[in-house]
N, C-alpha and C positions, 0 to 999 in steps of 0.2 A: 335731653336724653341722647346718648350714642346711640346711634343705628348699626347695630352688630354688622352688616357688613362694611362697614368703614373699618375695621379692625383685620389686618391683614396676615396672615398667617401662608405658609407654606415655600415650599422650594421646586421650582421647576423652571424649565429652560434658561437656565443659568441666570434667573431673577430671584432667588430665596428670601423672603422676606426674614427680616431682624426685626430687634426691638428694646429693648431697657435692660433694667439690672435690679441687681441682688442682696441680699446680705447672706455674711456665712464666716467659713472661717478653715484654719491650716488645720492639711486632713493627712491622717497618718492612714493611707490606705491599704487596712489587712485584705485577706480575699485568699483567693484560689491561684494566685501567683506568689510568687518569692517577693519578697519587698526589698526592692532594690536599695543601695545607701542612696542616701540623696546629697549626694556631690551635685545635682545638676539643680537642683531646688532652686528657683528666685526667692529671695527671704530677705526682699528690701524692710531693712531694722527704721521707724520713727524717730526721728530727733529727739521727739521731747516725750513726755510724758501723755499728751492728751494725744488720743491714736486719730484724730480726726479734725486738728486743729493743723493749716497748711502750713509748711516749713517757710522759711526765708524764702521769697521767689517764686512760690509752688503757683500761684495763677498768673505769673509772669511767661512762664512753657512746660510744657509736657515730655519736652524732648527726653531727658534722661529718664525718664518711666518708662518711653515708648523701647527706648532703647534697651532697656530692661527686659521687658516681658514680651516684645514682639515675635522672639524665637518661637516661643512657646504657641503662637498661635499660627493656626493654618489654617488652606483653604480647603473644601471638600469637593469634589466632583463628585455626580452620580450619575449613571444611565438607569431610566426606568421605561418598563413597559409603559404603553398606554393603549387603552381599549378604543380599538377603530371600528364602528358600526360599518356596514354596508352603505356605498356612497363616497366614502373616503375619508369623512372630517372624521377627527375624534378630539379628546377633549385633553390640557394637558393639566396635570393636577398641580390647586394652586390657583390655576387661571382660568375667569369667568366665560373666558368663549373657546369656539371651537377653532382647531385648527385644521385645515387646507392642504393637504401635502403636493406637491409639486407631481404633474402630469405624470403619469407612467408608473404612481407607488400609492399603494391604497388600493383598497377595493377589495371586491370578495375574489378569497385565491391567494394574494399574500401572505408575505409574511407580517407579523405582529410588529406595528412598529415599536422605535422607541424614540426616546427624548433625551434632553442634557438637560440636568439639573444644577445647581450649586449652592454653596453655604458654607458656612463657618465652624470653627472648633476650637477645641485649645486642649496641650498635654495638661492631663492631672496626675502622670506620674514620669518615672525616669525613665520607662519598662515599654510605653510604646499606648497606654491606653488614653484616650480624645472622650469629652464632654462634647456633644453638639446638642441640638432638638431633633426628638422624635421626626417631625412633618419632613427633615431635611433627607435620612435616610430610610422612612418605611416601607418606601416602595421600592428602592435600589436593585436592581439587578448586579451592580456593579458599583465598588466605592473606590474611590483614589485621595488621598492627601497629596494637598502640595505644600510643602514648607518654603519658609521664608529666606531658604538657603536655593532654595531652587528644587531640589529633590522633590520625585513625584513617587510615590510608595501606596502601593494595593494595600488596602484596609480589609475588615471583617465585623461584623455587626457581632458586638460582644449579649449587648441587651437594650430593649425599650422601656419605655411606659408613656402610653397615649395620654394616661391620665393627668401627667405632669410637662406633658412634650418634650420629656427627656429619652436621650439616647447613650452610649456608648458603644463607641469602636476602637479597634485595637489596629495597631501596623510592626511590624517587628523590627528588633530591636533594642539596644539597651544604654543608650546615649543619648535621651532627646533631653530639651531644656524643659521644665513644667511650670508651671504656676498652683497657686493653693487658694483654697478657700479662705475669707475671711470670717471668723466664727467667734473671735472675740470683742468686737466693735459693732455697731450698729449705724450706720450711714442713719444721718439727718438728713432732714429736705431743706436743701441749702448746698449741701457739700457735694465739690469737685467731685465728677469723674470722665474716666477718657474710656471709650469704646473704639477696640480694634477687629477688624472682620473685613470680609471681601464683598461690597457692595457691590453688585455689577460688576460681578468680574473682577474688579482693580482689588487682588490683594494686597494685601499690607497697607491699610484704610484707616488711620486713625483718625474720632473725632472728639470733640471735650464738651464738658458741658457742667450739670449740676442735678441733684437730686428732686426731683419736682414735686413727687408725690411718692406717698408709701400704702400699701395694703389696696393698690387699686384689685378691685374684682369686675376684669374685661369680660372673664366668661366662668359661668354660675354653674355651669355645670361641671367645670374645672376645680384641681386642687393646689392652685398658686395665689399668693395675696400677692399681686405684681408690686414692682418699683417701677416707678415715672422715672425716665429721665430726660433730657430736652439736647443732650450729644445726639448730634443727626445719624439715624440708622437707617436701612435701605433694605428692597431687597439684594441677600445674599447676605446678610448679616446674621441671618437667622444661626443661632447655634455660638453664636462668638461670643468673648468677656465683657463684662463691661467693670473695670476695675476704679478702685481706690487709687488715691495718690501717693499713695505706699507699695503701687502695685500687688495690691491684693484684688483677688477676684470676689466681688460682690453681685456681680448678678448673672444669668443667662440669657442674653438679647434673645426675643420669642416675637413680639408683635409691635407694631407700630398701630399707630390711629392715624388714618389717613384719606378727605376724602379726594384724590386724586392722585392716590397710589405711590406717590414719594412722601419724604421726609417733610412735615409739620412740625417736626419739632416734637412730638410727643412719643416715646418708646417707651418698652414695658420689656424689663424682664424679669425672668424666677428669682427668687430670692435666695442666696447661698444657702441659708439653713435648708431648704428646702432641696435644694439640687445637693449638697454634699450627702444628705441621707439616700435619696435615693439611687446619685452612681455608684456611691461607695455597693450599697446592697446587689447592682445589675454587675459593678467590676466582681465580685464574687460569683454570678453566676444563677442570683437568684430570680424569681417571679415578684413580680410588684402584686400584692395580694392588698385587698381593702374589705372592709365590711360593707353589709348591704342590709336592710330592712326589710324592701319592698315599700316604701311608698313615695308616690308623688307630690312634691310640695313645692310651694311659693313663698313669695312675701306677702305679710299681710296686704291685704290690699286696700288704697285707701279709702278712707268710709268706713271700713269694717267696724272699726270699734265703735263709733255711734248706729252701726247699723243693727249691729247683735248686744248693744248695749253692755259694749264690756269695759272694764277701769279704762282709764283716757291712756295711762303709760302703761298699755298693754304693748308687748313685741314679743315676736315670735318666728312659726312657720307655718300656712295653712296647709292643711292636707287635702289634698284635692284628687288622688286616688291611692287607693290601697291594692296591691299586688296580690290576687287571690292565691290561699292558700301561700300564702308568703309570712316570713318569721312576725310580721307585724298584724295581721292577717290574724294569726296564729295567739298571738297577744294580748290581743282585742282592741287595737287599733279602728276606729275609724273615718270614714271620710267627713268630714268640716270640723274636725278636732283640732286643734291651735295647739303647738307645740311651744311650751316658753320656754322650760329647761331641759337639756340633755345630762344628766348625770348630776343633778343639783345645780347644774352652772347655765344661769339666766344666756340665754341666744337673743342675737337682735336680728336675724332672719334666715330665710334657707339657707345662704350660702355659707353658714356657720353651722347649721345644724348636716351641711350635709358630708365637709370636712371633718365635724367631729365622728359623724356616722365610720367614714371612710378609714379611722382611725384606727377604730376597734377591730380588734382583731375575732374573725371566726370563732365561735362558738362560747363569746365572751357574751356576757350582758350588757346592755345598754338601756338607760332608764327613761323615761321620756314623761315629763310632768306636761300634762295637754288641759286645757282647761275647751269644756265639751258642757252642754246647756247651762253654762256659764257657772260650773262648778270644778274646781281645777280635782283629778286625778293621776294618780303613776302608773304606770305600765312596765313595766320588765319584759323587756324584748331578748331574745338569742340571736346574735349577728350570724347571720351567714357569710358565704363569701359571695361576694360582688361576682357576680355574672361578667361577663367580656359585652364591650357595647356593640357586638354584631349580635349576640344572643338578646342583647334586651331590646332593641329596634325592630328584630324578629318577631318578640312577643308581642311588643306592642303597638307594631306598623301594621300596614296593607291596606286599607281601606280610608278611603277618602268622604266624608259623610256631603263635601258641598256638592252637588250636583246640579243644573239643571233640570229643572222640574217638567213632567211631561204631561200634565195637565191639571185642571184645580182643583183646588186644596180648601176645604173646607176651613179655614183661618177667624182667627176672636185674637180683635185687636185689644193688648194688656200696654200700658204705659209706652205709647210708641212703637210698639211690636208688634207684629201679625204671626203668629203661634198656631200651629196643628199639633193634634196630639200624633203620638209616636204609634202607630197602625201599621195594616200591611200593606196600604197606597204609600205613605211618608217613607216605608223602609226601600220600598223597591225605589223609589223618587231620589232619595237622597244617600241610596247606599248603606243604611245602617244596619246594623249587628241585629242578630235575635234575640239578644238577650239586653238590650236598653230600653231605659223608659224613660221617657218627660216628655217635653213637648218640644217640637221642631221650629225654630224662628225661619218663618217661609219670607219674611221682609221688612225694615223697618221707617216708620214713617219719616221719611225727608226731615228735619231740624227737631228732631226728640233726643230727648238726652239718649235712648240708646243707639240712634244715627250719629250723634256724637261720639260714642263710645265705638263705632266702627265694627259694631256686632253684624256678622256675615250674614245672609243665607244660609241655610243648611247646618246651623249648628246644633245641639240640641242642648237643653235647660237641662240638668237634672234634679238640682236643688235649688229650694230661693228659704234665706236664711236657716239652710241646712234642714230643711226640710224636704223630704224627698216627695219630687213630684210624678204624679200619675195623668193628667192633662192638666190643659188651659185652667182650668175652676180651681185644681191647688194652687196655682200662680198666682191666680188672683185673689183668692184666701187668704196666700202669704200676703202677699202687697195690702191684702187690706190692715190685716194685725198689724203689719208696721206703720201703718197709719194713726192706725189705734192709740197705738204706743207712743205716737209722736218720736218716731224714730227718722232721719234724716235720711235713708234707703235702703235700699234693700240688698245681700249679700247673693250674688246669683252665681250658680256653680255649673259652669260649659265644658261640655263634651265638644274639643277641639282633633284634628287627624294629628295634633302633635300633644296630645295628650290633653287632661284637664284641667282646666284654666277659671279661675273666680274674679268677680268685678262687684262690682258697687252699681248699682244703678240709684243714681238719685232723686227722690221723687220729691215732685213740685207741693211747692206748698199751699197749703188754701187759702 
């Protein structure tokens, strides 16, 4: 499995992380401008007929593509604040440590520092407007393009979306060279491409490579199926093309996987269809709007289906908390409901169900076939709109349930685990809500499968095979039914600070 922080993301002190590419396709872009003629359009035409089959030569060099389409892309500079605590260090966004500023600046009394950041772009129209990532310019006090002619030109943050790590900006103008989306062809895993962007600085960066992989899902809570590509990307690529051999643009360099912070080989970026719909909408002037539900969901987890005894080619999404008073909520949604379809169309887990959710537009239905004490049901839901992710962090942050415990805990060891119930010693102990119930895991024993499983202190059970528990004695009621049953383990549902989270616990056989 990837360890999410090996996946690197961001732009700051002129280190901007890149990353892969795209599918897409030539975008005639309307908006809230005049649409320029496109005298300046790259519109390299295929030799032949198959749009993706390489010409005479085509992996012998690059050069005439580069030469092609390198106009079109530049480099971004950015100055951004950064928050300096008292002491002096502060932290620069992007990068895991703090930084030190030189004797005589910092401190309480200053002024607010700032940083240099950098990254990548490219024209997608005649008129002056730039594709980059979100991470490159959200904090920006200040934006500059530098092109490949030299010219260094002030920019403006046209629009965002965090949700896709897409941005644009604009510089004025009505002469630049552009590039297009590619929207009729579909990049194989196989097929050429060259990535141009400013790695460390050095613009005018071209690297080549090939197609690795498609529909990677880096991050779940994201709404991009990435493209792999293995063209070496860096930081400060972030935001730059990564084209076809026809020089069309097929993706948005966004992330690398890396664990030591350069080029492995492995990039990731947006997928054109995916990045053409939503600059096209931000060069207009619009909000990036998505639907919401309100619930918390996973993949199933493994075990689950011999655990709750469901069909073998059961896939889905669990649900593992519902958003009070939320349109799902509202529904009749509940928590350990298994989502298989959205809309009639089977899901093979969250991260499907949660792009289809995000699709739906406000105050539209969305249907959700959940199979719930092992009997499948529909629900008709009404999408709301998606909350901003400083509002939903709000809702559902602030308190940290692991604690340090400040003295003992009357504890009843269940399958490896030492368990108290949820009282007003456990609450003040571990920091928990007044309004939770189950039982607190105060520790678990040395070489048990849930020591295995790296279940903390301080968490709390709430459900064990979606049965909601009241102390230690329903835990072990559940655990014993699945014994009963000769069920392979048990489906156990944790109250985590990053929300809630379901496992398997496997229990030993006789």
């Amino acid at each position: 499995m990837l360890k999410r922080k090996e996946f690197i993301l961001g732009a700051a002190a002129g280190l901007t992380l890149a990353a892969a590419a795209t599918a897409g396709g030539v975008i005639n872009w309307p908006g809230a401008h005049a649409e320029p003629q496109a005298v300046n359009r790259i519109t390299p035409v295929p030799a032949n007929g198959d749009s993706f089959t390489p010409p005479p030569g085509a992996p012998n060099s690059f050069a005439t593509i580069f030469e092609q389409v390198a106009p079109a892309v530049v480099q971004i500079d950015v100055t951004v604040k950064v928050d300096q605590p008292q002491g002096g260090a502060f932290t620069i966004p992007g990068l895991p440590f703090q930084f030190v500023p030189p004797q005589g600046r910092g401190g309480q009394g200053d002024e607010p520092q700032t940083t240099q950041g950098a990254g990548s772009g490219f024209f997608i129209s005649q008129d002056g407007f730039i594709v980059t990532n979100n991470h490159v310019v959200a904090d920006a006090t200040e934006i500059k393009v530098k092109m490949s002619d030299g010219r260094e030109l002030p920019a403006r943050l046209i629009g965002r979306d965090p949700g896709t790590d897409l941005a644009v900006i604009k510089v004025e103008g009505n002469d630049f060279k552009y590039v297009s989306f590619e929207e009729t062809a579909q990049p194989r895993v196989g097929d050429w491409v060259i990535a141009i962007g400013n790695p460390f600085g050095l613009g005018g960066t071209a690297t080549a490579g090939i197609v690795s992989a498609k529909a990677r899902d880096i991050d779940p809570s994201g709404y991009n199926d990435y493209i792999q590509i293995d063209a070496a990307i860096n930081r400060g690529n972030s935001g730059g093309p990564t084209f076809d051999i026809y020089g069309r643009v097929i993706g948005v360099n966004s992330a690398i996987y890396s664990p030591t912070g350069g080029s492995v080989g492995i990039g990731f970026a947006i997928p054109a269809e995916t990045a053409k719909n939503v600059t096209t909408r931000l060069m207009q002037g619009q909000t990036i709007e998505r639907g919401y539900v309100g619930v918390g969901i996973q993949d199933i987890p493994p075990g689950t289906v011999g655990a709750l005894a469901l069909p073998a080619d059961t896939k889905g999404a669990y649900v593992g908390e519902v958003t009070p008073d939320g349109p799902a909520q509202r529904a009749g949604v509940q928590v350990g409901d298994i989502v298989v379809q959205v809309n009639g169309r089977n899901i093979d887990g969250s991260t499907e169900l949660r792009r289809m959710v995000a699709a739906t537009e406000a105050g539209q239905t969305v249907r959700f076939t959940v199979i719930r004490d092992g009997r499948r049901q529909e629900i008709n839901i009404r999408a709301a709109k998606r909350p901003s992710d400083e509002e939903l962090n709000a809702a559902t942050g602030g308190d940290d349930p692991q604690k340090t415990p400040q003295g003992p805990v009357a504890n009843t060891t269940v399958e490896g685990m030492k368990v108290a119930p949820v009282n007003a010693a456990t609450r003040r102990q571990y920091n928990l809500p007044a309004d939770i119930q189950g039982v607190v895991v105060t520790e678990t024993v040395p070489g048990s499968k849930a020591a295995q499983l790296g279940i903390p202190a301080g968490v709390v059970i709430l459900r064990a095979n979606n049965q909601i528990l009241s102390g230690p004695a329903d835990l072990e009621r559940a655990i014993a039914a699945a014994r009963s049953a000769g069920r392979p383990g048990v489906l156990l549902l944790f109250r985590t600070p990053q929300g809630n989270r379901s496992v398997v616990l496997e229990l030993p056989k006789n």
